[in-house]
Each structure stands twice: as structure tokens, then as C-alpha cells.
N, C-alpha and C positions, 0 to 999 in steps of 0.2 A: 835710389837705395844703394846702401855699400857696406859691404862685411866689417864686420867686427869683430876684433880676435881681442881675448883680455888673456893676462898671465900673470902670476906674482913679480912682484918687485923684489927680487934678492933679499933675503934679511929681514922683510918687515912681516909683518902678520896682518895688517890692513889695508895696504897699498898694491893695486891692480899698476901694470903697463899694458896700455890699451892702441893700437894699430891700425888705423884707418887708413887703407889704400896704404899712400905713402907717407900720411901722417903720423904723428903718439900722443898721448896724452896719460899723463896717469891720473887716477881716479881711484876714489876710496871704496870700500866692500859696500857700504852704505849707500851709496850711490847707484855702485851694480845694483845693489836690490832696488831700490827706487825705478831707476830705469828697465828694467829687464825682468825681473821679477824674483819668487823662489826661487825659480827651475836656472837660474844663473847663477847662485850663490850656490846650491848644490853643487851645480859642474864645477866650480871654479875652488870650489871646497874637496871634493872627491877626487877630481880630475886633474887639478892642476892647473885647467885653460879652460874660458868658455867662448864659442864660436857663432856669431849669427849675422843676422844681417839687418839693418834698419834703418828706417828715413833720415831724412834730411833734417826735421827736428830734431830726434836726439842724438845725431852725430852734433850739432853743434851745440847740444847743450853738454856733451860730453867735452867737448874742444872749450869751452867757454868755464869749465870746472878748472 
């Protein structure tokens, strides 16, 4: 398992940058929900950033987007 930090993308209104360890990846709001669920689109709507942690499948399905 390895944290996942997401954050906007400068400028855009659908594009997450997403920080795995020492990797990135960016990734659409659509997908955060897909993967993550409401309670992601909230934070990351509200908050600015949403923070967790998760397997080995969905970091590579995030890496593979």
C-alpha cells in the first residue's frame, strides 16, 4: 500500500496531479470518483487536496490512466 496525495492541476476545473511516493500522474475528477469514491470528490472539491492511501491495484490503474 502507498499514499496518494491528489491536487488541482493549475487552470483547469477537471484535471487532478496525483503523487505516488516519488511518482505523478494526472488523472480526471471522473476517475477520482471511480476510484475513491464521493468522499474524494468532496475533499478534493472543498479542500483543495484529497489524501489516502491504497493498494497496488489502483495505484497502477491510476499510473496506467
Amino acid at each position: 500500500m502507498s499514499e496518494v496525495k491528489c491536487s488541482w492541476v493549475p487552470g483547469t476545473l477537471d484535471t487532478l496531479h496525483v503523487v505516488i511516493g516519488e511518482r505523478t500522474a494526472r488523472l480526471k475528477v471522473v476517475q477520482l470518483r471511480q476510484l475513491f469514491g464521493i468522499q474524494a470528490l468532496n475533499a478534493i472539491y472543498l479542500q483543495g487536496y484529497y489524501q489516502t492511501v491504497a493498494d497496488q491495484d489502483i495505484i497502477e490503474r491510476i499510473l496506467a490512466a
